[in-house]
N, C-alpha and C positions, 0 to 999 in steps of 0.2 A: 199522322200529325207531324209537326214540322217542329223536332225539338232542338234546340240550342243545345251546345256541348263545347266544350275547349278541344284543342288538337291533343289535349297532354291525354284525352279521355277515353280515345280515338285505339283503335287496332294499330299494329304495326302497317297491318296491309291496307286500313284506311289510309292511315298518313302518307303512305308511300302513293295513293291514289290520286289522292288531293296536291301528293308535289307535283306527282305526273300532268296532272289537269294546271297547276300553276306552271310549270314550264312549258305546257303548251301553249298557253295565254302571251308568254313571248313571241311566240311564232304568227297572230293573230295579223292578219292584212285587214286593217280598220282604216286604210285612209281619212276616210269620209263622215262617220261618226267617234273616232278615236276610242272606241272602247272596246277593248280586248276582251275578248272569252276564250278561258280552254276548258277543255274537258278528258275526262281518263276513264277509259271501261274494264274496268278487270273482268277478264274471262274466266270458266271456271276449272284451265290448268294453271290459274295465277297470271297469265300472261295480262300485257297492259297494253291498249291502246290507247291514242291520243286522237284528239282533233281541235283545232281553233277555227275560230268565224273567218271566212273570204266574204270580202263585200265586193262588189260590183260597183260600177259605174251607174246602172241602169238599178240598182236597191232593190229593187223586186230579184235579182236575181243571185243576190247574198246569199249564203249557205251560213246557218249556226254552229259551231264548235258540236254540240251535241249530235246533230246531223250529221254533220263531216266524221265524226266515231263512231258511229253509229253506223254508218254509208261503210268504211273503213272495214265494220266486221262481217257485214255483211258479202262486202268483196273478197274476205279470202273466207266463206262460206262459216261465219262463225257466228250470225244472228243469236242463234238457240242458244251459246255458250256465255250470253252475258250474264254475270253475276253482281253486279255493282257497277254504280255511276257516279263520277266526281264532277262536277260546275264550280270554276271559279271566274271571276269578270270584271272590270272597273275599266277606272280613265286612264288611255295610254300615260298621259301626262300625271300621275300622280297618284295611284292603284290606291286607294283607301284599304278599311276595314269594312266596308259594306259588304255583307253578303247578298248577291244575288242567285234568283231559282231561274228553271230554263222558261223561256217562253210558251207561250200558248202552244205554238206549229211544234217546236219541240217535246212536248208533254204528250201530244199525241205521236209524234215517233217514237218515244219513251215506250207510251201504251202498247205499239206494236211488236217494238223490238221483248217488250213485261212479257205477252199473249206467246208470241214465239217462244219465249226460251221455257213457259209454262209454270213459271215462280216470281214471286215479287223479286223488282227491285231497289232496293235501296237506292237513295239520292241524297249524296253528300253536295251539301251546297256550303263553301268556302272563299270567307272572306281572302281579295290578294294577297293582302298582309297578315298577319296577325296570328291569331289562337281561335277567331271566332267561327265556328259553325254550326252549321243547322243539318237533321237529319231528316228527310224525308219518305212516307211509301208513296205509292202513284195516286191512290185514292185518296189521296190530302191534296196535292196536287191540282190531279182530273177526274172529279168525282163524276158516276155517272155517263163513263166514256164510252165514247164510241170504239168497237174492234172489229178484229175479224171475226170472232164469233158473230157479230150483228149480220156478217155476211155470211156465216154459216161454215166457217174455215176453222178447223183448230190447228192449236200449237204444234 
């Protein structure tokens, strides 16, 4: 379920998640739709990855913030060691207090990277500005999901 919480309520190692995932949101290449995402994966020796959304010219071949950290762990062989996710997102020009969740395409890499590391993972979803967040598990998210168990693969 997708509860609301203030930052003040938050882990140390939350907040430090959710800065990680707000500084990446600087880094975001958004020409085209101007709205930044980043995201922050703590692994589970503490270690933090990042990724923000690349858009494309051609938009079908935009990569999400989530994706791109996601992609990121699995490059230096560390799928199985995520422990937690941070999303933060808004308009270049003027980052609100909205908080956004990840998208559809990313909820299911969410699922796989969940299925691999063989434990839930939390989903911090963080307003750009402010105090406001929301907490997520996958089954709020992507109830009913498709994985690799459906193809007969475990974690």
């Amino acid at each position: 379920m997708g509860c609301g919480e203030a930052m003040s309520e938050l882990t140390a190692d939350e907040r430090a998640l959710i800065a990680a995932a707000r500084a990446a949101m600087a880094q975001a290449h958004a020409p085209y739709s101007r709205f930044a995402v980043g995201a922050a994966l703590r692994l589970t020796d503490g270690t933090i990855l990042t990724g923000a959304n690349f858009e494309n010219a051609s938009y079908g071949l935009s990569l999400c913030a989530e994706t791109v950290a996601i992609a990121a762990a699995n490059a230096q062989g560390r799928l199985r060691d995520i422990a937690a996710i941070a999303v933060t997102g808004g308009p270049m020009d003027g980052a609100g207090e909205a908080v956004i969740t990840p998208c559809g395409r990313c909820r299911q890499i969410i699922k796989e990277a969940q299925d691999m590391a063989g434990r839930p993972l939390p989903i911090l979803c963080a307003a750009p500005l402010g105090e406001a967040v929301r907490r997520f598990d996958l089954d709020h998210l992507l109830p009913e999901a498709f994985g690799p168990a459906d193809l007969g693969i475990g974690g």
